[in-house]
C-alpha positions in Angstrom: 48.0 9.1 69.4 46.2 12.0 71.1 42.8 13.7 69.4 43.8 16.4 67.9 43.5 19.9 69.3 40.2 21.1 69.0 38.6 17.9 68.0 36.7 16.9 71.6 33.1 15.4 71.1 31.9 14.5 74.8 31.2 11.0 73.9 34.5 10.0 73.0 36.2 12.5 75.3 38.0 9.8 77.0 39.0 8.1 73.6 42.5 8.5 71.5 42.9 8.3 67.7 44.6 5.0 66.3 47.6 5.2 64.2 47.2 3.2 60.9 51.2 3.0 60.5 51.6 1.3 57.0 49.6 4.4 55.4 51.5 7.0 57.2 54.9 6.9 55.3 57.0 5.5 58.5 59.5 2.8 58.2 56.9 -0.1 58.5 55.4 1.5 55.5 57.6 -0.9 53.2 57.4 -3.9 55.2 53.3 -4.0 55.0 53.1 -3.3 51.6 55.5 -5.8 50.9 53.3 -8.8 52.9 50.5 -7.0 51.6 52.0 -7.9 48.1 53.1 -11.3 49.1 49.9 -12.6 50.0 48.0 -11.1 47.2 50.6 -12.5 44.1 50.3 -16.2 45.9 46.5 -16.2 45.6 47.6 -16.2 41.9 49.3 -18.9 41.9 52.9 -17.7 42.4 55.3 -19.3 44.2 58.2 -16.8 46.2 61.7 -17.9 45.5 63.0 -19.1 48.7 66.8 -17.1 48.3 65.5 -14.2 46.8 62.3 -12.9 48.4 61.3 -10.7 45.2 61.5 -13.5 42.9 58.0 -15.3 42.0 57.4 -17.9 39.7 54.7 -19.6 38.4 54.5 -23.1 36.6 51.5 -24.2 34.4 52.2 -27.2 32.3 55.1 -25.9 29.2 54.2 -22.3 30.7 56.7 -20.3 32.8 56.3 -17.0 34.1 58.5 -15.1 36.2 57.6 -11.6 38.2 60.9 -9.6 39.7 59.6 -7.2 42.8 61.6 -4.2 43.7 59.9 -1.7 45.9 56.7 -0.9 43.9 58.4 -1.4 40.2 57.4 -5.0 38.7 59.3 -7.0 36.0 57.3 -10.2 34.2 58.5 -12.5 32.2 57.6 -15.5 31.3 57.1 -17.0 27.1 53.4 -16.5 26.8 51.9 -13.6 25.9 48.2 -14.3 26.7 49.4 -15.3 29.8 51.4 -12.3 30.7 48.3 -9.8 29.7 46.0 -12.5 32.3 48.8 -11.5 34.9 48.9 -7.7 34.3 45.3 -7.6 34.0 45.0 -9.3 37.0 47.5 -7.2 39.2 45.5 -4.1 37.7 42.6 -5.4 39.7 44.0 -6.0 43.0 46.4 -2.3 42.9 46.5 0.9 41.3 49.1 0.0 38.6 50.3 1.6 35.3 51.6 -0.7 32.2 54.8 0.9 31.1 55.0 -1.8 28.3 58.0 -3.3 27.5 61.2 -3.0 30.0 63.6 -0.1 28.8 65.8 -0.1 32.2 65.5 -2.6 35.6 67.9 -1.3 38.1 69.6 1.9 36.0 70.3 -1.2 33.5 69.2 -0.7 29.7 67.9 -3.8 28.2 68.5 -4.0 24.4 66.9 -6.7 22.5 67.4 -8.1 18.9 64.2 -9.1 17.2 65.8 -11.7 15.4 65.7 -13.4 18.9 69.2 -13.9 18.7 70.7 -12.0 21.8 69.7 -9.9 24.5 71.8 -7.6 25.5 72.4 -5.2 28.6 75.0 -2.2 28.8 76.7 -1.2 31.5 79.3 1.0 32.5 81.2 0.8 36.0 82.9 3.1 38.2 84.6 3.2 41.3 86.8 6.7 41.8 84.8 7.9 45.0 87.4 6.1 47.4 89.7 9.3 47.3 87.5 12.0 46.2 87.9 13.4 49.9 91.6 14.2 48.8 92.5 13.4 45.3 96.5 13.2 44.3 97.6 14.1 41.0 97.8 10.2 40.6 94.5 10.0 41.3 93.3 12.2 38.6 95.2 10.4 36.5 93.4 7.4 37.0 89.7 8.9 36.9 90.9 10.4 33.4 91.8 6.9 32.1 88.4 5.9 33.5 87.1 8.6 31.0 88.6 7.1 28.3 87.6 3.7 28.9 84.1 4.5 29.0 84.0 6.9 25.9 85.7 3.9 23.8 83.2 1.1 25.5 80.2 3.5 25.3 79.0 0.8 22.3 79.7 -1.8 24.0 77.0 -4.8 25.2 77.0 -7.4 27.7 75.3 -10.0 25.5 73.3 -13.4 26.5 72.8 -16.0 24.3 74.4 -18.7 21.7 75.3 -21.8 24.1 73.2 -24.6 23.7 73.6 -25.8 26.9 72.6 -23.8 30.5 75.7 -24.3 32.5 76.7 -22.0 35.7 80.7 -21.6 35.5 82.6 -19.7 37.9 86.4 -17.8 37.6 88.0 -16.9 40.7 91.2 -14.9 41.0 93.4 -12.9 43.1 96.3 -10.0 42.7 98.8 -10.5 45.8 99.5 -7.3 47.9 97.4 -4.6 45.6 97.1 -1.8 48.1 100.6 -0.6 48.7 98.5 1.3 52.0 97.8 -2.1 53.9 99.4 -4.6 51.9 95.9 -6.2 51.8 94.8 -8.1 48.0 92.3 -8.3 46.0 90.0 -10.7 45.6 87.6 -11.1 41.8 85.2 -13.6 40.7 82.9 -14.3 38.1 80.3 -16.6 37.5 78.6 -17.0 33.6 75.4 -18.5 32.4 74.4 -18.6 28.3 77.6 -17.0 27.6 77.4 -13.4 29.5 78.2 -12.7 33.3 75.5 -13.2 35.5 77.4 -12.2 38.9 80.4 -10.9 39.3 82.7 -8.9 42.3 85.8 -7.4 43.0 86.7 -6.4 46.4 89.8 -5.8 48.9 90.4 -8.4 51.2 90.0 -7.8 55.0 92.6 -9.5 55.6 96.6 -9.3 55.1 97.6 -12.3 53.1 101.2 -13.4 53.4 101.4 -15.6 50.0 100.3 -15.5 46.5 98.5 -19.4 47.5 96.5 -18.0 50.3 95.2 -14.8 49.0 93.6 -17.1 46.1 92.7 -19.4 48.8 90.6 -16.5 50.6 89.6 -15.0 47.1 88.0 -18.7 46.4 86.8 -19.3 48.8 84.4 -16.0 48.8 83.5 -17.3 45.3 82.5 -20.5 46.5 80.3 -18.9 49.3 78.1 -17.2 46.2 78.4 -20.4 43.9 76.3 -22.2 46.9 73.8 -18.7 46.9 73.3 -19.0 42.5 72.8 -22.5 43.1 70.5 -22.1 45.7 68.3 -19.7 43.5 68.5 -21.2 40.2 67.2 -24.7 42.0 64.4 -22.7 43.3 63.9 -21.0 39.5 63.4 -24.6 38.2 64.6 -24.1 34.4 68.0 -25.3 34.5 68.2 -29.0 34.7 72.3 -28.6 34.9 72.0 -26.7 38.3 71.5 -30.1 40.0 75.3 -30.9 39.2 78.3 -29.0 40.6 78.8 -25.7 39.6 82.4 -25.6 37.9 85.1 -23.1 39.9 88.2 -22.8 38.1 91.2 -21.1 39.9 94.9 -20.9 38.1 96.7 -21.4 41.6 97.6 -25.0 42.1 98.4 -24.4 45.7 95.1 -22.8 47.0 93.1 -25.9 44.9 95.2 -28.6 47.2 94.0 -27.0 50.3 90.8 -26.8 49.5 90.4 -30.4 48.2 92.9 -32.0 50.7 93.2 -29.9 53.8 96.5 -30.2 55.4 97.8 -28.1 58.3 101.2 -26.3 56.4 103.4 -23.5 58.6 103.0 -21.5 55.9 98.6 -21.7 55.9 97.9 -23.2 60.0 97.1 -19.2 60.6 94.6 -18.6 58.2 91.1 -18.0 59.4 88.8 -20.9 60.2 86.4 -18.9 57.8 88.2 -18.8 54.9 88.0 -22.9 55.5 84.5 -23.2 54.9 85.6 -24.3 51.2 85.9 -27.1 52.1 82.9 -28.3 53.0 81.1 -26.8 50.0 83.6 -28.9 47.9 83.0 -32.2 50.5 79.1 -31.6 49.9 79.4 -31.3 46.0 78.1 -28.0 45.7 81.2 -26.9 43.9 84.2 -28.0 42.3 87.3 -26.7 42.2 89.0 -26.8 39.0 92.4 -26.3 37.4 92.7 -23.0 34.7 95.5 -21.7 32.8 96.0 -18.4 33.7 96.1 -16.9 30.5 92.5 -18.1 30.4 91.6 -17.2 33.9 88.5 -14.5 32.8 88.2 -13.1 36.5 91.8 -11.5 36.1 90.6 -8.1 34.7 89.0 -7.9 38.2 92.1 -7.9 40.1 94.8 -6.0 38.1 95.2 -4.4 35.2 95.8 -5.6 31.9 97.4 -5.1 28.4 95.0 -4.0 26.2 94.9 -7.4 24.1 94.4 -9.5 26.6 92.0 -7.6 28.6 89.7 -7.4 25.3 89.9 -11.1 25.0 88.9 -11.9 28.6 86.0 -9.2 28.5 84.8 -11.3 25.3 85.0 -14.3 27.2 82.5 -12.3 29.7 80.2 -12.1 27.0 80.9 -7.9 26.7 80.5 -7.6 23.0 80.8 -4.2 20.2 77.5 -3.2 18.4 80.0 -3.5 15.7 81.0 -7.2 15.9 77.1 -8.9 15.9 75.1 -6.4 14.3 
Protein backbone atom coordinates (compact mmCIF):
# COMPACT_ATOMS: atom_id res chain seq x y z
CA UNK A 1 0.00 0.00 0.00
CA UNK A 2 1.37 3.40 -1.06
CA UNK A 3 1.68 6.47 1.73
CA UNK A 4 -0.90 8.38 1.39
CA UNK A 5 -1.04 11.64 -0.58
CA UNK A 6 0.45 14.29 1.34
CA UNK A 7 1.83 12.11 4.07
CA UNK A 8 5.88 12.30 3.00
CA UNK A 9 8.29 12.65 6.04
CA UNK A 10 11.97 12.49 4.45
CA UNK A 11 13.02 9.66 6.58
CA UNK A 12 10.70 7.26 5.51
CA UNK A 13 10.36 8.71 2.04
CA UNK A 14 11.34 5.46 0.59
CA UNK A 15 8.95 3.39 2.86
CA UNK A 16 5.09 2.07 2.09
CA UNK A 17 2.31 1.68 4.64
CA UNK A 18 1.42 -2.10 5.60
CA UNK A 19 -1.99 -3.39 5.19
CA UNK A 20 -3.36 -5.05 8.45
CA UNK A 21 -6.08 -7.08 6.28
CA UNK A 22 -8.19 -8.83 9.06
CA UNK A 23 -9.14 -5.21 10.47
CA UNK A 24 -9.96 -3.76 7.21
CA UNK A 25 -13.38 -5.52 6.51
CA UNK A 26 -11.96 -7.64 3.28
CA UNK A 27 -12.72 -11.21 2.84
CA UNK A 28 -9.92 -12.49 5.11
CA UNK A 29 -11.63 -10.53 7.70
CA UNK A 30 -13.74 -13.61 8.73
CA UNK A 31 -11.25 -16.15 8.38
CA UNK A 32 -8.72 -14.35 11.08
CA UNK A 33 -11.25 -13.71 13.41
CA UNK A 34 -12.35 -17.03 13.29
CA UNK A 35 -8.58 -18.61 14.10
CA UNK A 36 -8.31 -15.79 16.23
CA UNK A 37 -11.40 -17.32 18.12
CA UNK A 38 -10.20 -20.77 17.83
CA UNK A 39 -7.08 -20.40 19.54
CA UNK A 40 -8.40 -18.27 22.28
CA UNK A 41 -11.64 -20.78 23.29
CA UNK A 42 -9.00 -23.86 23.33
CA UNK A 43 -6.81 -22.08 25.98
CA UNK A 44 -10.04 -22.63 27.87
CA UNK A 45 -10.16 -25.89 27.68
CA UNK A 46 -12.53 -26.48 24.70
CA UNK A 47 -12.22 -29.00 22.42
CA UNK A 48 -13.51 -28.14 18.43
CA UNK A 49 -15.79 -30.75 17.05
CA UNK A 50 -13.89 -32.34 14.36
CA UNK A 51 -17.24 -32.40 11.62
CA UNK A 52 -18.50 -29.20 12.60
CA UNK A 53 -15.89 -26.57 13.00
CA UNK A 54 -18.28 -24.22 15.24
CA UNK A 55 -19.04 -26.81 17.63
CA UNK A 56 -16.77 -26.81 21.03
CA UNK A 57 -17.11 -28.86 23.93
CA UNK A 58 -15.79 -29.08 27.04
CA UNK A 59 -15.65 -32.17 29.55
CA UNK A 60 -14.92 -31.71 33.38
CA UNK A 61 -15.83 -34.75 35.37
CA UNK A 62 -20.25 -35.06 35.37
CA UNK A 63 -19.89 -31.35 33.76
CA UNK A 64 -20.70 -30.78 30.08
CA UNK A 65 -20.62 -27.63 28.34
CA UNK A 66 -21.18 -26.99 24.85
CA UNK A 67 -20.57 -23.41 22.85
CA UNK A 68 -22.20 -23.20 19.14
CA UNK A 69 -20.04 -20.40 16.97
CA UNK A 70 -21.79 -18.63 14.06
CA UNK A 71 -19.99 -15.61 12.83
CA UNK A 72 -19.69 -13.39 15.96
CA UNK A 73 -23.15 -14.74 17.68
CA UNK A 74 -22.35 -17.48 20.53
CA UNK A 75 -24.73 -20.14 21.98
CA UNK A 76 -23.60 -22.11 25.43
CA UNK A 77 -24.95 -24.81 26.90
CA UNK A 78 -23.96 -26.97 29.09
CA UNK A 79 -26.02 -28.21 32.81
CA UNK A 80 -24.11 -26.01 35.16
CA UNK A 81 -24.77 -22.78 35.84
CA UNK A 82 -21.71 -21.62 37.77
CA UNK A 83 -19.98 -22.98 35.11
CA UNK A 84 -21.66 -21.30 32.32
CA UNK A 85 -21.29 -17.61 34.15
CA UNK A 86 -17.01 -18.91 34.57
CA UNK A 87 -17.32 -19.27 30.72
CA UNK A 88 -19.12 -15.95 29.85
CA UNK A 89 -17.13 -14.22 32.22
CA UNK A 90 -14.28 -15.48 30.81
CA UNK A 91 -15.06 -14.75 27.03
CA UNK A 92 -15.95 -11.08 28.36
CA UNK A 93 -12.29 -10.91 29.20
CA UNK A 94 -10.59 -11.96 26.18
CA UNK A 95 -13.48 -9.80 23.59
CA UNK A 96 -15.82 -7.09 23.58
CA UNK A 97 -18.90 -9.19 24.21
CA UNK A 98 -22.59 -8.42 25.35
CA UNK A 99 -24.76 -11.10 27.48
CA UNK A 100 -28.05 -11.17 25.73
CA UNK A 101 -29.21 -13.75 28.52
CA UNK A 102 -31.13 -16.56 27.65
CA UNK A 103 -31.43 -17.68 23.80
CA UNK A 104 -34.85 -16.33 22.23
CA UNK A 105 -33.90 -17.25 18.43
CA UNK A 106 -30.43 -19.29 16.95
CA UNK A 107 -30.58 -19.18 13.29
CA UNK A 108 -34.28 -17.26 12.71
CA UNK A 109 -35.35 -20.30 15.09
CA UNK A 110 -37.52 -19.45 18.34
CA UNK A 111 -36.69 -21.54 21.18
CA UNK A 112 -39.60 -22.09 23.54
CA UNK A 113 -39.03 -23.77 26.79
CA UNK A 114 -41.36 -25.35 29.49
CA UNK A 115 -40.13 -24.71 33.03
CA UNK A 116 -41.53 -27.88 34.12
CA UNK A 117 -38.39 -29.17 32.19
CA UNK A 118 -40.56 -31.25 30.35
CA UNK A 119 -39.99 -30.27 26.63
CA UNK A 120 -38.19 -27.84 24.60
CA UNK A 121 -39.63 -26.80 21.89
CA UNK A 122 -38.75 -24.93 18.50
CA UNK A 123 -41.21 -23.51 15.85
CA UNK A 124 -40.75 -23.37 12.56
CA UNK A 125 -42.44 -22.62 9.42
CA UNK A 126 -41.14 -23.66 5.89
CA UNK A 127 -41.51 -22.40 2.49
CA UNK A 128 -40.39 -23.02 -0.87
CA UNK A 129 -42.62 -20.95 -3.64
CA UNK A 130 -39.54 -18.92 -5.12
CA UNK A 131 -38.91 -21.63 -7.92
CA UNK A 132 -41.56 -19.90 -10.21
CA UNK A 133 -41.85 -16.53 -8.90
CA UNK A 134 -40.08 -15.38 -12.28
CA UNK A 135 -43.41 -16.44 -14.00
CA UNK A 136 -46.14 -17.64 -11.82
CA UNK A 137 -49.20 -19.73 -13.54
CA UNK A 138 -52.58 -19.55 -12.14
CA UNK A 139 -51.59 -23.06 -10.70
CA UNK A 140 -48.98 -21.68 -9.11
CA UNK A 141 -50.86 -19.22 -7.16
CA UNK A 142 -52.87 -21.69 -6.28
CA UNK A 143 -50.41 -23.51 -4.56
CA UNK A 144 -48.65 -20.49 -2.72
CA UNK A 145 -52.30 -19.77 -1.38
CA UNK A 146 -52.62 -23.33 0.12
CA UNK A 147 -49.13 -22.58 1.54
CA UNK A 148 -51.03 -19.61 3.27
CA UNK A 149 -53.31 -21.68 4.72
CA UNK A 150 -51.15 -24.23 6.01
CA UNK A 151 -49.12 -21.90 7.90
CA UNK A 152 -52.08 -19.82 9.40
CA UNK A 153 -53.52 -23.25 10.82
CA UNK A 154 -49.79 -24.55 12.03
CA UNK A 155 -48.94 -20.98 13.23
CA UNK A 156 -49.32 -22.82 17.05
CA UNK A 157 -47.70 -25.47 16.16
CA UNK A 158 -44.10 -26.86 17.97
CA UNK A 159 -41.41 -29.05 16.97
CA UNK A 160 -41.03 -30.61 20.45
CA UNK A 161 -37.88 -32.62 22.08
CA UNK A 162 -38.13 -34.72 24.79
CA UNK A 163 -40.07 -37.95 26.50
CA UNK A 164 -37.85 -41.05 25.22
CA UNK A 165 -35.83 -42.48 27.69
CA UNK A 166 -33.37 -43.72 25.47
CA UNK A 167 -30.98 -41.38 22.91
CA UNK A 168 -31.36 -43.28 19.68
CA UNK A 169 -30.60 -41.60 16.05
CA UNK A 170 -33.32 -43.14 13.62
CA UNK A 171 -33.47 -42.31 10.10
CA UNK A 172 -36.75 -42.42 7.27
CA UNK A 173 -35.91 -42.34 3.78
CA UNK A 174 -38.38 -42.04 0.94
CA UNK A 175 -38.99 -41.34 -2.52
CA UNK A 176 -42.13 -40.15 -5.00
CA UNK A 177 -41.35 -41.65 -8.57
CA UNK A 178 -41.42 -39.18 -11.46
CA UNK A 179 -42.69 -35.84 -9.39
CA UNK A 180 -41.71 -33.13 -11.95
CA UNK A 181 -43.89 -33.69 -14.90
CA UNK A 182 -40.92 -31.01 -16.59
CA UNK A 183 -38.04 -33.63 -16.40
CA UNK A 184 -39.50 -36.65 -15.12
CA UNK A 185 -36.86 -36.45 -12.39
CA UNK A 186 -38.13 -37.66 -8.44
CA UNK A 187 -37.95 -36.74 -5.35
CA UNK A 188 -35.91 -37.74 -2.88
CA UNK A 189 -36.93 -37.02 1.44
CA UNK A 190 -35.28 -38.12 4.56
CA UNK A 191 -35.50 -37.75 8.05
CA UNK A 192 -33.46 -38.52 10.85
CA UNK A 193 -34.91 -38.15 14.81
CA UNK A 194 -33.26 -37.99 18.14
CA UNK A 195 -35.43 -37.71 21.73
CA UNK A 196 -38.54 -37.77 19.70
CA UNK A 197 -38.28 -34.53 17.33
CA UNK A 198 -36.45 -34.17 13.91
CA UNK A 199 -33.05 -33.29 14.15
CA UNK A 200 -32.17 -33.22 10.21
CA UNK A 201 -34.24 -33.56 7.66
CA UNK A 202 -34.25 -32.78 3.52
CA UNK A 203 -36.23 -32.94 0.52
CA UNK A 204 -34.80 -32.39 -2.73
CA UNK A 205 -35.23 -33.27 -6.67
CA UNK A 206 -33.06 -35.78 -7.91
CA UNK A 207 -30.32 -34.99 -10.49
CA UNK A 208 -30.99 -37.66 -12.01
CA UNK A 209 -33.92 -39.42 -14.22
CA UNK A 210 -34.83 -42.52 -12.48
CA UNK A 211 -36.51 -45.20 -14.58
CA UNK A 212 -38.24 -47.37 -11.62
CA UNK A 213 -40.04 -46.79 -8.43
CA UNK A 214 -36.81 -49.38 -6.80
CA UNK A 215 -34.13 -47.19 -8.02
CA UNK A 216 -35.33 -43.76 -7.26
CA UNK A 217 -35.57 -45.07 -3.49
CA UNK A 218 -32.35 -46.59 -4.12
CA UNK A 219 -30.82 -43.02 -5.02
CA UNK A 220 -33.12 -41.34 -2.33
CA UNK A 221 -31.26 -43.86 0.29
CA UNK A 222 -28.67 -43.71 -0.52
CA UNK A 223 -28.30 -39.67 -0.05
CA UNK A 224 -29.80 -40.47 3.47
CA UNK A 225 -27.15 -42.87 4.21
CA UNK A 226 -24.34 -40.33 3.08
CA UNK A 227 -25.78 -37.86 6.14
CA UNK A 228 -26.46 -40.86 8.63
CA UNK A 229 -22.38 -41.41 8.34
CA UNK A 230 -22.08 -37.12 8.85
CA UNK A 231 -24.72 -37.28 12.32
CA UNK A 232 -22.77 -40.05 13.38
CA UNK A 233 -19.63 -38.64 12.77
CA UNK A 234 -20.64 -35.49 15.03
CA UNK A 235 -22.53 -36.99 17.73
CA UNK A 236 -19.24 -39.35 18.31
CA UNK A 237 -17.32 -36.28 18.54
CA UNK A 238 -20.19 -34.66 20.97
CA UNK A 239 -19.60 -37.64 23.36
CA UNK A 240 -23.19 -37.79 25.18
CA UNK A 241 -24.79 -40.47 23.38
CA UNK A 242 -23.44 -43.86 24.24
CA UNK A 243 -26.06 -45.36 21.49
CA UNK A 244 -24.13 -43.51 18.61
CA UNK A 245 -21.43 -46.18 18.75
CA UNK A 246 -24.15 -48.72 17.21
CA UNK A 247 -25.69 -48.45 13.79
CA UNK A 248 -27.82 -45.83 13.11
CA UNK A 249 -31.33 -47.48 12.07
CA UNK A 250 -32.51 -46.43 8.20
CA UNK A 251 -35.79 -47.74 7.41
CA UNK A 252 -36.99 -47.53 3.77
CA UNK A 253 -40.64 -49.20 2.67
CA UNK A 254 -39.19 -50.45 -0.79
CA UNK A 255 -38.06 -53.93 -0.60
CA UNK A 256 -36.34 -53.78 -3.86
CA UNK A 257 -33.85 -50.78 -3.28
CA UNK A 258 -33.03 -52.55 0.50
CA UNK A 259 -31.75 -55.92 -1.62
CA UNK A 260 -29.41 -53.93 -3.61
CA UNK A 261 -28.04 -52.25 -1.11
CA UNK A 262 -27.45 -55.20 1.26
CA UNK A 263 -26.71 -57.80 -1.66
CA UNK A 264 -25.42 -55.95 -4.69
CA UNK A 265 -26.35 -57.81 -7.80
CA UNK A 266 -25.81 -56.48 -11.36
CA UNK A 267 -29.87 -56.54 -12.65
CA UNK A 268 -30.74 -55.05 -16.48
CA UNK A 269 -33.08 -53.10 -14.90
CA UNK A 270 -30.26 -51.23 -12.16
CA UNK A 271 -26.47 -52.16 -14.16
CA UNK A 272 -26.91 -48.27 -15.36
CA UNK A 273 -27.23 -46.64 -12.26
CA UNK A 274 -24.40 -44.38 -11.14
CA UNK A 275 -21.38 -45.86 -9.35
CA UNK A 276 -22.26 -43.03 -6.80
CA UNK A 277 -25.45 -43.84 -5.79
CA UNK A 278 -23.52 -47.36 -4.86
CA UNK A 279 -21.65 -45.97 -2.15
CA UNK A 280 -24.49 -47.50 0.18
CA UNK A 281 -23.09 -50.14 0.16
CA UNK A 282 -20.16 -49.72 1.80
CA UNK A 283 -21.66 -47.61 4.57
CA UNK A 284 -23.92 -50.76 5.18
CA UNK A 285 -20.59 -53.28 4.70
CA UNK A 286 -18.77 -51.00 7.39
CA UNK A 287 -21.81 -50.93 9.96
CA UNK A 288 -22.33 -47.42 9.90
CA UNK A 289 -25.93 -47.96 8.91
CA UNK A 290 -28.55 -50.33 8.54
CA UNK A 291 -31.02 -50.61 6.23
CA UNK A 292 -34.21 -51.56 7.55
CA UNK A 293 -37.64 -52.73 6.42
CA UNK A 294 -40.90 -50.07 7.08
CA UNK A 295 -44.43 -50.24 6.34
CA UNK A 296 -45.23 -47.59 4.35
CA UNK A 297 -48.05 -46.40 6.09
CA UNK A 298 -45.46 -45.76 8.76
CA UNK A 299 -42.81 -44.42 6.50
CA UNK A 300 -42.58 -40.61 8.42
CA UNK A 301 -40.31 -39.17 5.44
CA UNK A 302 -43.38 -39.50 3.08
CA UNK A 303 -44.76 -35.88 3.71
CA UNK A 304 -41.44 -34.89 2.21
CA UNK A 305 -42.05 -36.35 -1.16
CA UNK A 306 -45.85 -35.96 -1.98
CA UNK A 307 -48.63 -34.77 -0.63
CA UNK A 308 -50.88 -36.24 1.69
CA UNK A 309 -54.46 -36.57 3.04
CA UNK A 310 -54.88 -34.54 5.79
CA UNK A 311 -55.12 -37.53 8.43
CA UNK A 312 -52.33 -39.10 7.56
CA UNK A 313 -50.11 -36.31 7.10
CA UNK A 314 -51.01 -35.07 10.83
CA UNK A 315 -50.13 -38.47 12.07
CA UNK A 316 -46.67 -38.62 10.34
CA UNK A 317 -45.84 -34.87 11.42
CA UNK A 318 -46.62 -36.16 15.12
CA UNK A 319 -44.31 -38.94 14.56
CA UNK A 320 -41.78 -35.98 13.67
CA UNK A 321 -42.31 -34.77 16.99
CA UNK A 322 -44.37 -31.37 15.42
CA UNK A 323 -46.79 -30.96 18.25
CA UNK A 324 -50.09 -28.15 18.98
CA UNK A 325 -49.72 -25.81 22.03
CA UNK A 326 -53.02 -27.26 22.47
CA UNK A 327 -52.26 -31.00 22.88
CA UNK A 328 -49.20 -30.65 25.78
CA UNK A 329 -49.99 -27.54 27.42
Amino acid sequence: MTQPEGFVTPENDGKVCKLQRSIYGLKQASRSWNLHFNDAIKEFGFIRNEDEPCVYKKFSGSIVSFLILYVDDILIIGNDIPTLQSIKTWLSSCFSMKDLGEAAYILGVKIYRDRSGRLLDLSYALSMTSRYQANPGEGHWTAVKNILKYLRRTKDVFLVYGGEEELRIKGYTDASFQTDKDDSRSQSGFVFCLNGGAVSWKSSKQDTVADSTTEAEYIAASEAAKEAVWIKKFITGLGVIPTISDAVDLYCDNNGAIAQAKEPRSHQRSKHILRRFHLIREIIDRGDVEICKVHTDDNIADPLTKPLAQQKHDRHTESLGIRYVSDWS
